[in-house]
Backbone as numpy.savetxt, mean C-alpha at the origin, in Angstrom:
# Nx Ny Nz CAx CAy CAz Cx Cy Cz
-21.10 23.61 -8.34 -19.91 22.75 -8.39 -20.29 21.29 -8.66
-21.31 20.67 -7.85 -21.94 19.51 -8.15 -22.38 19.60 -9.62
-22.46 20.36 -10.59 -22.82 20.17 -12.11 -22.08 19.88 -12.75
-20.47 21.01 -12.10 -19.73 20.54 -13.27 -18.93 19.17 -12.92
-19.18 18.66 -11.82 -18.47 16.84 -11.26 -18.89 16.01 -11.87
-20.62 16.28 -11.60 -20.91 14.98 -12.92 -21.10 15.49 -14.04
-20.79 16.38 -14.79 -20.47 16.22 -16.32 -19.33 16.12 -16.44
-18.00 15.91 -15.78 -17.11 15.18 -16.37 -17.00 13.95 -15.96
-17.80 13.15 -14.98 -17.51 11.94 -14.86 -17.57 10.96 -15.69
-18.25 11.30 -16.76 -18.15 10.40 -18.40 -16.81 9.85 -18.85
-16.17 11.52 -19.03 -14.92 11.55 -19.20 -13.63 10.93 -18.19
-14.21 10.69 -16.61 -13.06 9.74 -16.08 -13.66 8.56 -16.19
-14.86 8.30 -16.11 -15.09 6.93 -16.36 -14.69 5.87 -17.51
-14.74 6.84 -18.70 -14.65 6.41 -20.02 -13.30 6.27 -20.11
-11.81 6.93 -19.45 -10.66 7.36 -19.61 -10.58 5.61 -19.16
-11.05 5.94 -17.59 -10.78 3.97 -17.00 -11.00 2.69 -17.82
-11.98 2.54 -18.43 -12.51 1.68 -18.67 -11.85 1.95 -20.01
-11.21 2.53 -20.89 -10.26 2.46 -22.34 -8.88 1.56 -21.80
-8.75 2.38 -20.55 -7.25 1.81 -20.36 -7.54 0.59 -19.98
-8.57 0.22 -19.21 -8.70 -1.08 -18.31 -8.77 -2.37 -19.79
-9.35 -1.86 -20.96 -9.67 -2.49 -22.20 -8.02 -2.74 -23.41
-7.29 -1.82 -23.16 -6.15 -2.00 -23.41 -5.73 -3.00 -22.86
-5.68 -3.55 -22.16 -4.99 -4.64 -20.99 -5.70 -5.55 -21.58
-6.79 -5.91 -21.98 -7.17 -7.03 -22.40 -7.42 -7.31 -23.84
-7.28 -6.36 -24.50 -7.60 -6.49 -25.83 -6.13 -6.64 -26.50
-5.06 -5.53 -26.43 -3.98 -5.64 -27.02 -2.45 -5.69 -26.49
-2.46 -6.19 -24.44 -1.53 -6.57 -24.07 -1.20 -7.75 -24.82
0.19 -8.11 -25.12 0.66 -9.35 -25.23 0.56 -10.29 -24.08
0.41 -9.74 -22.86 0.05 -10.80 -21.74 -1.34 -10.97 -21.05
-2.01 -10.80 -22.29 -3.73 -11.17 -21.56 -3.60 -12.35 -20.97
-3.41 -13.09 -22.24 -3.69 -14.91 -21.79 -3.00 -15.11 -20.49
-2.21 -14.63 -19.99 -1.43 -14.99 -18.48 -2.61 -14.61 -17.67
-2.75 -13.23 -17.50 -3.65 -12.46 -16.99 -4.88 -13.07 -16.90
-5.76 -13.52 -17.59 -7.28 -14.31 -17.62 -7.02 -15.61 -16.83
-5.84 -15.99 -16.89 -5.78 -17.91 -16.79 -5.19 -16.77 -15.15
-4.97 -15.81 -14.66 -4.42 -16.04 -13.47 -5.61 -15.21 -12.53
-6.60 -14.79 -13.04 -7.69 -13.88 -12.65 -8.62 -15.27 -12.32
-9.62 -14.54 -11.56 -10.76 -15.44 -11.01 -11.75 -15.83 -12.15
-11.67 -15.05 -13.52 -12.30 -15.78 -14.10 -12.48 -17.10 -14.83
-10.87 -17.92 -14.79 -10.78 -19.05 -14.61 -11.24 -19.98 -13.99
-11.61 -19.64 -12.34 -12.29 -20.29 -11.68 -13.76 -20.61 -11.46
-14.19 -19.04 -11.97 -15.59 -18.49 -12.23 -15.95 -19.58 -13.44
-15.23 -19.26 -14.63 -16.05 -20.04 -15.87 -15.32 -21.30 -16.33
-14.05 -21.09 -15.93 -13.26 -22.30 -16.31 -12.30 -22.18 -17.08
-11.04 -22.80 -16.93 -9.83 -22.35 -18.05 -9.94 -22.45 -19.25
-10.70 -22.89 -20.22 -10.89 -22.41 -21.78 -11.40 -21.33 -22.18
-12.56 -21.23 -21.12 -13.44 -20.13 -21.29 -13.06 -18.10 -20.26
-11.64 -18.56 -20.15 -11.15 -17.29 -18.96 -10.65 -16.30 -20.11
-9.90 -16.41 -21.28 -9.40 -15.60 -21.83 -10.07 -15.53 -23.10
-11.38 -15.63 -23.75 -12.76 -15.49 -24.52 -13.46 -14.33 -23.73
-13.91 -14.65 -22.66 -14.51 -13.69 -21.27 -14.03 -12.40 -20.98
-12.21 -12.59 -20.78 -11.33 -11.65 -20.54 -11.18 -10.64 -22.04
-11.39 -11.15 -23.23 -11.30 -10.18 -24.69 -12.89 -9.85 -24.63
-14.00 -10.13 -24.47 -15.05 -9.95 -24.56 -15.46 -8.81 -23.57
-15.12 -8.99 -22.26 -15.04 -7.36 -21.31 -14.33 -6.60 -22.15
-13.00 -7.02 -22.38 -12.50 -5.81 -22.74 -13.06 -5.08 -24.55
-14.24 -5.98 -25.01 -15.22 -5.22 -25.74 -15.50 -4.40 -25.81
-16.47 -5.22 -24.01 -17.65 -4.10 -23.92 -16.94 -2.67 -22.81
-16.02 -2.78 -22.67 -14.88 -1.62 -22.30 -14.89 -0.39 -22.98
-14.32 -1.03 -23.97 -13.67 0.11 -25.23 -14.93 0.28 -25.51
-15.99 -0.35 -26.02 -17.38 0.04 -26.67 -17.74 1.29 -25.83
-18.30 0.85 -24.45 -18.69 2.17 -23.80 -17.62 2.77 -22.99
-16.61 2.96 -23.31 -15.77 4.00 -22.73 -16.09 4.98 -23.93
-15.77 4.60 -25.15 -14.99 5.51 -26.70 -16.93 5.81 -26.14
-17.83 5.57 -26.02 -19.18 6.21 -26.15 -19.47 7.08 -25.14
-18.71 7.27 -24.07 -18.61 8.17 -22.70 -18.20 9.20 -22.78
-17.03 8.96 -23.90 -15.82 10.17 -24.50 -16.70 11.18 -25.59
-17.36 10.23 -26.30 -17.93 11.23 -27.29 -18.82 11.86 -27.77
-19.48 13.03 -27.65 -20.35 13.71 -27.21 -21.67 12.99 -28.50
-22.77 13.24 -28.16 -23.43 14.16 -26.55 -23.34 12.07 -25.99
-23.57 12.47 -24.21 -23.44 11.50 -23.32 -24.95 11.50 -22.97
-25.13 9.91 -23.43 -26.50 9.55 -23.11 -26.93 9.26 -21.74
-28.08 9.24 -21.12 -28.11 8.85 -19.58 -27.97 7.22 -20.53
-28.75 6.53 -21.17 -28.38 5.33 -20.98 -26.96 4.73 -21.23
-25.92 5.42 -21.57 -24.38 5.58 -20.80 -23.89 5.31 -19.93
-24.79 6.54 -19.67 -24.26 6.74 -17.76 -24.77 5.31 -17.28
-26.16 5.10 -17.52 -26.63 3.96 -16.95 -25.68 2.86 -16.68
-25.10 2.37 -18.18 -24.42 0.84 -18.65 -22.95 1.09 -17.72
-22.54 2.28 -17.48 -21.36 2.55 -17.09 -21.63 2.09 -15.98
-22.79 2.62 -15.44 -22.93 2.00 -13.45 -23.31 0.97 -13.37
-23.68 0.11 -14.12 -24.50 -0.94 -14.39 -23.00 -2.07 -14.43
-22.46 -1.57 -14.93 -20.99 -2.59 -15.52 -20.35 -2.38 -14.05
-19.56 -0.72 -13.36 -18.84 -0.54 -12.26 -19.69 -1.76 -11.41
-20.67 -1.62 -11.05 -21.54 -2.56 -10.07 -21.08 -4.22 -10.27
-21.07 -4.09 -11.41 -20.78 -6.10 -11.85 -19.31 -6.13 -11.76
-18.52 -5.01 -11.61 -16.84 -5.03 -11.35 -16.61 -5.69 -9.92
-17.77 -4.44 -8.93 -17.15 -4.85 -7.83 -18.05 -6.19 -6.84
-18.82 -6.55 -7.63 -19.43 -8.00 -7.24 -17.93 -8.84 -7.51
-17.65 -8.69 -8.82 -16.73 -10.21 -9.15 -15.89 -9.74 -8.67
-14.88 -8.31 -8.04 -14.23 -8.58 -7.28 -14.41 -8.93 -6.12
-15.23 -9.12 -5.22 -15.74 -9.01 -4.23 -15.68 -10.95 -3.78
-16.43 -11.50 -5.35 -16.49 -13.08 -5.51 -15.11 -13.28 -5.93
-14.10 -12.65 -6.63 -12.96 -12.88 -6.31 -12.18 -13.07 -5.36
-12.34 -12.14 -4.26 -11.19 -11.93 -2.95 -12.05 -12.93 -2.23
-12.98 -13.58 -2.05 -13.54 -14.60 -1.22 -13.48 -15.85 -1.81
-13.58 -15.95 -3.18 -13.56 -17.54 -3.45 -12.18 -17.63 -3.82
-11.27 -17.49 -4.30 -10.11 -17.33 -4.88 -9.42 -15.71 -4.68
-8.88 -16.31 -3.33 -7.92 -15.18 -3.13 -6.36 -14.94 -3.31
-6.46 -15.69 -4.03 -4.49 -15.94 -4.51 -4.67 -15.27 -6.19
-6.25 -15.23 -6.37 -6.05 -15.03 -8.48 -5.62 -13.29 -8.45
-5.67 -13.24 -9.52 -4.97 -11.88 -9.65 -6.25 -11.13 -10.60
-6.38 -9.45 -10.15 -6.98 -8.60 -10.61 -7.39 -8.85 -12.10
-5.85 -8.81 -12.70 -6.01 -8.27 -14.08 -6.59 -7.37 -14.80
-7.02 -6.14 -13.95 -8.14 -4.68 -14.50 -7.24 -3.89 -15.12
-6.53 -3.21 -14.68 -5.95 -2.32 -14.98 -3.99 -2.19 -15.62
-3.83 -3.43 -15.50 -2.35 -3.63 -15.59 -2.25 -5.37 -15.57
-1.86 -6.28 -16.17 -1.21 -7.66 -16.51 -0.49 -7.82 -15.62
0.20 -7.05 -14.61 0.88 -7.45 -13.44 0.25 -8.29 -12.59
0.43 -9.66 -12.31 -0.40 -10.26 -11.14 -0.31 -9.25 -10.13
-1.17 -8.95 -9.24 -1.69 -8.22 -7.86 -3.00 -8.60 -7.53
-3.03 -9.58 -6.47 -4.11 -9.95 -5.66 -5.34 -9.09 -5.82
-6.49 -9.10 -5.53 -7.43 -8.45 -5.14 -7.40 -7.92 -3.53
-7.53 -6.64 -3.51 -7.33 -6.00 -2.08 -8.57 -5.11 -2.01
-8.75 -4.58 -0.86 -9.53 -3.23 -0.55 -9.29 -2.14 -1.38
-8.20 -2.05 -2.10 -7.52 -1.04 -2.75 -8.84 -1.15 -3.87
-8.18 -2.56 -4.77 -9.48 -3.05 -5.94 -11.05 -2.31 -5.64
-11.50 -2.98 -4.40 -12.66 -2.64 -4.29 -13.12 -1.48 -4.02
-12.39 -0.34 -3.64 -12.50 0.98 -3.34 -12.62 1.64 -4.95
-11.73 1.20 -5.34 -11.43 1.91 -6.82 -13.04 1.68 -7.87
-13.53 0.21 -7.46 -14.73 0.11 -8.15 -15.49 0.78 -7.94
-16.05 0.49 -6.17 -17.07 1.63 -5.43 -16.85 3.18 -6.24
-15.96 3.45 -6.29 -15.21 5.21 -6.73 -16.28 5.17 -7.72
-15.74 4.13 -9.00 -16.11 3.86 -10.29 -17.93 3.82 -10.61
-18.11 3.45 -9.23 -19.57 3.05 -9.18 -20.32 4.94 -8.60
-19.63 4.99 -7.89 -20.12 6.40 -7.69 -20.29 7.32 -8.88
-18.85 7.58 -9.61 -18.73 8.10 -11.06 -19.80 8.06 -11.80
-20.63 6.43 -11.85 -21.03 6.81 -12.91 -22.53 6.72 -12.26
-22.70 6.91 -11.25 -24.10 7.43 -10.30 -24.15 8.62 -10.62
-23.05 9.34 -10.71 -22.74 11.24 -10.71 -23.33 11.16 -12.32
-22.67 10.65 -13.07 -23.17 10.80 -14.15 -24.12 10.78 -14.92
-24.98 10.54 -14.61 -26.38 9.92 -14.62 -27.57 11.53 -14.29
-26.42 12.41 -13.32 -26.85 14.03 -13.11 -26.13 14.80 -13.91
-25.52 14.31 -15.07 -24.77 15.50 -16.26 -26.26 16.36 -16.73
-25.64 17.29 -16.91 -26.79 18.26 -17.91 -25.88 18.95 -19.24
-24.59 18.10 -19.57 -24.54 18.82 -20.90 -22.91 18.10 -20.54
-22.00 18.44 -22.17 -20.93 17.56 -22.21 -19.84 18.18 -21.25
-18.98 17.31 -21.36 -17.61 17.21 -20.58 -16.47 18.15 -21.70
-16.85 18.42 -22.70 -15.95 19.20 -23.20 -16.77 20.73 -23.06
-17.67 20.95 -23.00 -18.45 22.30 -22.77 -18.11 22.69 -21.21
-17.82 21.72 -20.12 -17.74 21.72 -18.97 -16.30 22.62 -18.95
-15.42 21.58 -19.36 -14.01 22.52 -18.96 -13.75 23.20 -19.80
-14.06 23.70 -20.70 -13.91 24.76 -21.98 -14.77 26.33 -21.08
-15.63 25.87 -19.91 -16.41 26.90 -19.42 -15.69 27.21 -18.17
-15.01 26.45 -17.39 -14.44 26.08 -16.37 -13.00 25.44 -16.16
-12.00 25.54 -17.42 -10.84 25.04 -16.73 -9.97 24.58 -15.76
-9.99 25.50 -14.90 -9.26 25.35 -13.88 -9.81 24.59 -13.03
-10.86 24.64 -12.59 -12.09 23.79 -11.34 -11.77 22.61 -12.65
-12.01 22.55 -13.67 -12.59 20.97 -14.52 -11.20 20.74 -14.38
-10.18 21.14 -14.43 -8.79 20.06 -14.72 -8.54 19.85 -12.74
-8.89 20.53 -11.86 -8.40 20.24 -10.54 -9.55 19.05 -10.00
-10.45 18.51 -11.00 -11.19 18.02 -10.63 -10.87 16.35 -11.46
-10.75 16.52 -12.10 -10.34 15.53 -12.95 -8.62 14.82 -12.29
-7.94 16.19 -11.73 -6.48 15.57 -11.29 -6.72 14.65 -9.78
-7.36 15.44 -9.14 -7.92 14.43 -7.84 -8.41 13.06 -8.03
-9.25 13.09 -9.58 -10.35 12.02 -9.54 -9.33 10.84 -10.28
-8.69 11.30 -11.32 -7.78 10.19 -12.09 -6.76 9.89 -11.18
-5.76 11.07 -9.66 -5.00 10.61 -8.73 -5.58 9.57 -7.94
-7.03 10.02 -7.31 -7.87 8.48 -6.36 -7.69 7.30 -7.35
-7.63 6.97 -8.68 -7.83 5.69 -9.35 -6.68 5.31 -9.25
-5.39 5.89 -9.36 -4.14 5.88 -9.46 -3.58 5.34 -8.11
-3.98 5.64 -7.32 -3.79 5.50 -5.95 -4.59 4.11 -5.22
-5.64 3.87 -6.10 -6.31 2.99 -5.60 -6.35 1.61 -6.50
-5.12 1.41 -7.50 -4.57 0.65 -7.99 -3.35 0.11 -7.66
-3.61 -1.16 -7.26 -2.22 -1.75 -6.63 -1.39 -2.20 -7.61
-1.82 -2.85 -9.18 -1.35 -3.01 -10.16 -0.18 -1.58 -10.78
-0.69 -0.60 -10.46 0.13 0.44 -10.70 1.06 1.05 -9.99
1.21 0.55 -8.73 2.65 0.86 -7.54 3.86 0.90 -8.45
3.98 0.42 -9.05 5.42 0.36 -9.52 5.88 1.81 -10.68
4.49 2.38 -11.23 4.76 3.59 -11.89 5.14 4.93 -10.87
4.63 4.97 -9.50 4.90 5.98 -8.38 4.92 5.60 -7.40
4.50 4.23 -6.46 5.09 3.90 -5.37 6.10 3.60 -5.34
6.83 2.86 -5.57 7.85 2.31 -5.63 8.92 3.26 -5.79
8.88 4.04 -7.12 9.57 5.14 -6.77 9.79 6.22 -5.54
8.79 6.76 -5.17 8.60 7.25 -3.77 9.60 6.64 -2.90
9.01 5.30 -2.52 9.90 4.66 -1.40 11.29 4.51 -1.73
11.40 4.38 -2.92 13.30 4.11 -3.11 13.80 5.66 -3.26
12.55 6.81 -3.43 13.47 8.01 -2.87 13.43 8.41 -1.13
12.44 7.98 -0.76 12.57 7.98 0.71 13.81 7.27 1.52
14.09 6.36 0.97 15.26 5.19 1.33 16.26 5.95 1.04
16.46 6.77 0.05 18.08 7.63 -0.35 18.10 8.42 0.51
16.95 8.85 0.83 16.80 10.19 1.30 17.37 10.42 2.79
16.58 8.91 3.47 16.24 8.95 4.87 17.88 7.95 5.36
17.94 7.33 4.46 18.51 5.78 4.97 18.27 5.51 6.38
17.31 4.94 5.92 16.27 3.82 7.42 16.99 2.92 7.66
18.58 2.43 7.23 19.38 1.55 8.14 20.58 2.03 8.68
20.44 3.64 8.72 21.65 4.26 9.60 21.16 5.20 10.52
21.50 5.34 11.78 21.11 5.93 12.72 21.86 7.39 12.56
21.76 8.20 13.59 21.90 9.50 13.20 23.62 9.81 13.20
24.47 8.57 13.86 25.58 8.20 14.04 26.17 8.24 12.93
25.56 7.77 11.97 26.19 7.17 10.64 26.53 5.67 10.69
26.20 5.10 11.82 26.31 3.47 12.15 25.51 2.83 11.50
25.41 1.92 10.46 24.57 1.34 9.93 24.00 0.63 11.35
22.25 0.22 10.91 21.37 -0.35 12.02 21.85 -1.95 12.02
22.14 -2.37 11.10 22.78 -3.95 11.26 23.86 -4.13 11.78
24.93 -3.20 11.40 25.78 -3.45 12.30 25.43 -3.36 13.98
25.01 -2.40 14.46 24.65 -2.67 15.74 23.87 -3.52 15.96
23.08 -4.10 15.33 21.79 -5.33 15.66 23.00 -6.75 15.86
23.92 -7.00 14.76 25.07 -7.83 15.18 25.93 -7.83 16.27
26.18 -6.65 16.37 26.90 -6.52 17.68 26.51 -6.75 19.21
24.87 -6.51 19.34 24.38 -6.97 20.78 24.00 -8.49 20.89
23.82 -8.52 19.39 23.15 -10.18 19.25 24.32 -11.24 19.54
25.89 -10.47 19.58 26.78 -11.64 20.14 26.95 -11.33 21.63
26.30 -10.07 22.08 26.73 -9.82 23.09 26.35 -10.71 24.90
26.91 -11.02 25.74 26.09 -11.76 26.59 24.88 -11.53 27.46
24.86 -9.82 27.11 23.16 -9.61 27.69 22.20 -9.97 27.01
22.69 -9.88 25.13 21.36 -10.37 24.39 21.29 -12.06 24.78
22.04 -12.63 24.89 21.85 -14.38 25.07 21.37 -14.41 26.97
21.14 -13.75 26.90 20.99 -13.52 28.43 19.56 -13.04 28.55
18.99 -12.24 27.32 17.41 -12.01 27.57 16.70 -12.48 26.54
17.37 -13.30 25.78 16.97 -13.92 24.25 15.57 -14.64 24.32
15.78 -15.30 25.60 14.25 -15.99 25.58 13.11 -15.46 25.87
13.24 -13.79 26.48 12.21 -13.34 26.92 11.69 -12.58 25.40
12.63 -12.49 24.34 12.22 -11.37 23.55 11.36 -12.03 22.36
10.13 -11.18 22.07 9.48 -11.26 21.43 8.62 -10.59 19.88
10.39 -9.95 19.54 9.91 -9.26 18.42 11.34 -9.07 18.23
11.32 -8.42 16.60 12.29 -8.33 16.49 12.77 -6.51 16.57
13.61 -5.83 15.98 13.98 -4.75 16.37 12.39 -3.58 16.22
12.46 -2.97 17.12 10.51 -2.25 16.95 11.29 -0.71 17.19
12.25 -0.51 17.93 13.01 1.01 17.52 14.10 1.03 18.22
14.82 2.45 17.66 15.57 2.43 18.04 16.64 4.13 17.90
17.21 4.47 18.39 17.36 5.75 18.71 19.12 5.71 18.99
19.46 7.08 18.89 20.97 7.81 19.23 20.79 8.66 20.08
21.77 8.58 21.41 21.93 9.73 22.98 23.59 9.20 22.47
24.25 10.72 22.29 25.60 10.64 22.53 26.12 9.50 21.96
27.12 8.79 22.63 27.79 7.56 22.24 27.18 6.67 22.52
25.83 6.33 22.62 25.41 5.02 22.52 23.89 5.16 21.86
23.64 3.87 20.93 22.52 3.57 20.34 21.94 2.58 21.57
20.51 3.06 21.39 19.61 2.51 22.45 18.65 1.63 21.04
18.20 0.19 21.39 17.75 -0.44 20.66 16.28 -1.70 21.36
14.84 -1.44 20.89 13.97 -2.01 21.57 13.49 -3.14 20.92
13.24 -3.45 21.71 12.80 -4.71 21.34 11.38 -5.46 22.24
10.00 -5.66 21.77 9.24 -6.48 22.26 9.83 -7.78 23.37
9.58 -7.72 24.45 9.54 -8.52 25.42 8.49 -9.05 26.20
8.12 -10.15 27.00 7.55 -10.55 28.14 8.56 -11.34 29.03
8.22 -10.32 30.74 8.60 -10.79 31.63 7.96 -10.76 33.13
8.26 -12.14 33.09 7.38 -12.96 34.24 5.83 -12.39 34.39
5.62 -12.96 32.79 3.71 -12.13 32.68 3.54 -10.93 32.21
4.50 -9.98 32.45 3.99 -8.75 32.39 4.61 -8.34 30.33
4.10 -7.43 29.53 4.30 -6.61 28.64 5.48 -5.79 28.65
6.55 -5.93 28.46 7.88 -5.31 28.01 8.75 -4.72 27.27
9.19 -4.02 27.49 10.47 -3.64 26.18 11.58 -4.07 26.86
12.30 -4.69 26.14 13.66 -4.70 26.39 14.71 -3.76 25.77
15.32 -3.28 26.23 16.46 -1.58 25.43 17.50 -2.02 25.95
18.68 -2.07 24.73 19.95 -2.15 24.53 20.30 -1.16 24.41
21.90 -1.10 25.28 22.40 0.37 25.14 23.73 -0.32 23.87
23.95 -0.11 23.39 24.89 -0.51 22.20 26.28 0.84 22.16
27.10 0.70 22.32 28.06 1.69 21.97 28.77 2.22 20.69
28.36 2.92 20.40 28.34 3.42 19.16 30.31 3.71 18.71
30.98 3.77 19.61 32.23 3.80 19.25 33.09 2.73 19.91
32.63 1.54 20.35 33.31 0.16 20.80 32.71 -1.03 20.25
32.94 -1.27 19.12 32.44 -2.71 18.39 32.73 -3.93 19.30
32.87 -4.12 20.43 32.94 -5.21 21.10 31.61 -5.18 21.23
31.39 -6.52 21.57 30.15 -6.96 21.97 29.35 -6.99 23.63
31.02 -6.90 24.18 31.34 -7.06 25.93 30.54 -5.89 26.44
30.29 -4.31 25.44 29.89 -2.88 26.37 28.54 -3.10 26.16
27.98 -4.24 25.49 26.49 -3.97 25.37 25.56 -4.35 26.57
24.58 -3.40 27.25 23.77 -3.12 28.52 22.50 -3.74 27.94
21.62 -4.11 28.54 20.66 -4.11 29.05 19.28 -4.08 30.06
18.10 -3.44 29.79 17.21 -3.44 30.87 15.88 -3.68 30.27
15.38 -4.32 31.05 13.90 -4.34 30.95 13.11 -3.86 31.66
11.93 -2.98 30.77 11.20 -1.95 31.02 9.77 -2.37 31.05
8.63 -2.37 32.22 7.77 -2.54 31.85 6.61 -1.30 30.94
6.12 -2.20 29.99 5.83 -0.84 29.23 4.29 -0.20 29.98
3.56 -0.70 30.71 2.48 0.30 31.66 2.65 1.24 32.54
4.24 0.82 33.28 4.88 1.99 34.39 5.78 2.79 34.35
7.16 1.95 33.19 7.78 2.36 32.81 9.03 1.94 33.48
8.92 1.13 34.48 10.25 0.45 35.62 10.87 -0.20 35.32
12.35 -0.05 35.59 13.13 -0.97 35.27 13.21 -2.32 35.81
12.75 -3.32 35.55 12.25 -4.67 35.99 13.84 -5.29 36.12
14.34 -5.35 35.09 15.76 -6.13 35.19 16.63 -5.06 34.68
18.13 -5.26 34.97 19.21 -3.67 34.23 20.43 -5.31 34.31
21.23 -5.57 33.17 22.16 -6.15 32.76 23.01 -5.23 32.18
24.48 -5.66 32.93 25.53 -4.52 32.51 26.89 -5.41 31.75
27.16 -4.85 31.00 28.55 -5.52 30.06 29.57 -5.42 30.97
31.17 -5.33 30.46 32.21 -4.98 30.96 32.47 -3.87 30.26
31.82 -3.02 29.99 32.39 -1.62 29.45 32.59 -0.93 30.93
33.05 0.26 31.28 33.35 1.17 31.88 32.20 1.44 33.07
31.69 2.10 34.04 30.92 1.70 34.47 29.98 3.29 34.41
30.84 4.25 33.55 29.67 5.19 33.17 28.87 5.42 31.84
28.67 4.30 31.88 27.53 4.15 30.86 26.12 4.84 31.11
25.35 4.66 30.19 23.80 5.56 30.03 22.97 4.81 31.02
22.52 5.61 31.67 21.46 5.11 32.49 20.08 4.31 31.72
19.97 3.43 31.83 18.82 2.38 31.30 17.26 2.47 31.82
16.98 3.25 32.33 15.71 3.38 33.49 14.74 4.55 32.32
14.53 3.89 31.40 13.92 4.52 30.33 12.14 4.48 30.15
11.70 5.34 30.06 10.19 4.51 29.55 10.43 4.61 28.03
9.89 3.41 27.22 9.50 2.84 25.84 8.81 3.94 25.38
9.08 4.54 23.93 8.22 5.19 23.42 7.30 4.31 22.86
């Protein structure tokens, strides 16, 4: 199995480093991209987008030479040789200039993160693996399909994944289907979460524990007719939650309860009661 990994690592290496060369050779927004990357700072603003077409050279040069058979070790070599000088200058990126932007893989400004530097390391491994090919990447999966394409989908998903420049082709999506899906601002009530966050916040227990609280909403839950709502607290020293009982079918502000819970024992330290009814939910909760 280790034979046939690094004989296709040519082929993901070479795949990266085409696309990463696209971005600098024939985006219309290089010049943004160079003047907003660390190599501005590195060589200087005349000399950032000369630098920035010149990688993306020696990119395309040895990617299209990774792709096409036969794969030389001194390939493999320049390939690890280059991943290595990626993740130095990112590395002198995220420390000397940590506001410049990537610019590797996508013209989108995106900071340099752990993400960046993982993706190089990957890159740097790749082409360590490669360096143990014993024959091409098209003989590989032509012998092996199924293992060579489940191997290649993992390896091009880690780059994919480990590009923050690229969130917006599948993260982003994700989360705005999670958001339809879940709606993370309605409780199981169907009460939107703002509306109840308004409603205790006029209420006189919240102005009543306002100064102790120290976070803003951290959870919050549905029992029957009332939303229970936590909140970070300290009182008199100790580590707290504070939990609102909120009534899920009286928009006054008057039924909203409170207690404070210490979060090591779980005791109700203080219990503040509205003018709602007086069988309301018991407050003597421990914090999840």
């Amino acid at each position: 199995m280790i034979d046939l990994i690094a004989t296709l690592q040519p082929l993901v290496v070479g795949a990266v480093l085409i696309w990463s060369a696209r971005v600098k050779l024939v985006s219309p927004h290089a010049a943004a991209a160079a003047n907003r990357s660390a190599l501005a700072r590195l060589l200087g603003q005349d000399r950032a987008l000369p630098a920035y077409r010149l990688l993306g050279g020696v990119e395309v040069t040895l990617g299209a030479l990774l792709l096409l058979p036969p794969v030389l070790r001194a390939e493999a070599l320049a390939a690890t040789g280059l991943a290595v000088a990626f993740l130095g200058y990112l590395a002198y990126a995220r420390r000397a200039a940590p506001t410049s932007s990537c610019g590797c893989l996508s013209a989108r400004p995106t900071p340099v993160s752990g993400r960046n530097l993982a993706r190089a390391g990957l890159l740097v491994a790749a082409g360590g693996l490669a360096l143990l090919a014993t024959g091409g990447w098209l003989t590989a999966l032509a012998g092996q399909p199924a293992a060579g394409g489940a191997v290649l989908l993992v390896e091009l998903a880690a780059v994919v994944a480990l590009s923050p420049e690229l969130d917006h082709v599948w993260l982003l999506p994700l989360r705005r289907l999670r958001a339809r899906l879940t709606h993370p601002l309605r409780g199981g009530s169907g009460v939107p979460l703002l509306a109840t966050v308004q409603q205790l916040q006029l209420s006189d227990a919240y102005r009543r524990v306002a100064p102790l609280l120290r976070s803003d909403v951290r959870e919050h839950w549905d029992d029957g007719d009332w939303r229970f709502v936590g909140h970070a607290a300290r009182y008199q020293g100790r580590l707290v939650t504070a939990v609102f009982a909120v009534p899920l079918t009286d928009p006054e502000p008057d039924g909203v309860r409170v207690a404070v819970v210490d979060d090591v024992t779980g005791h109700t330290l203080l219990s503040l009661a509205g003018t709602s009814p007086g069988n309301g939910p018991r407050l003597s909760v421990v914090p999840a």
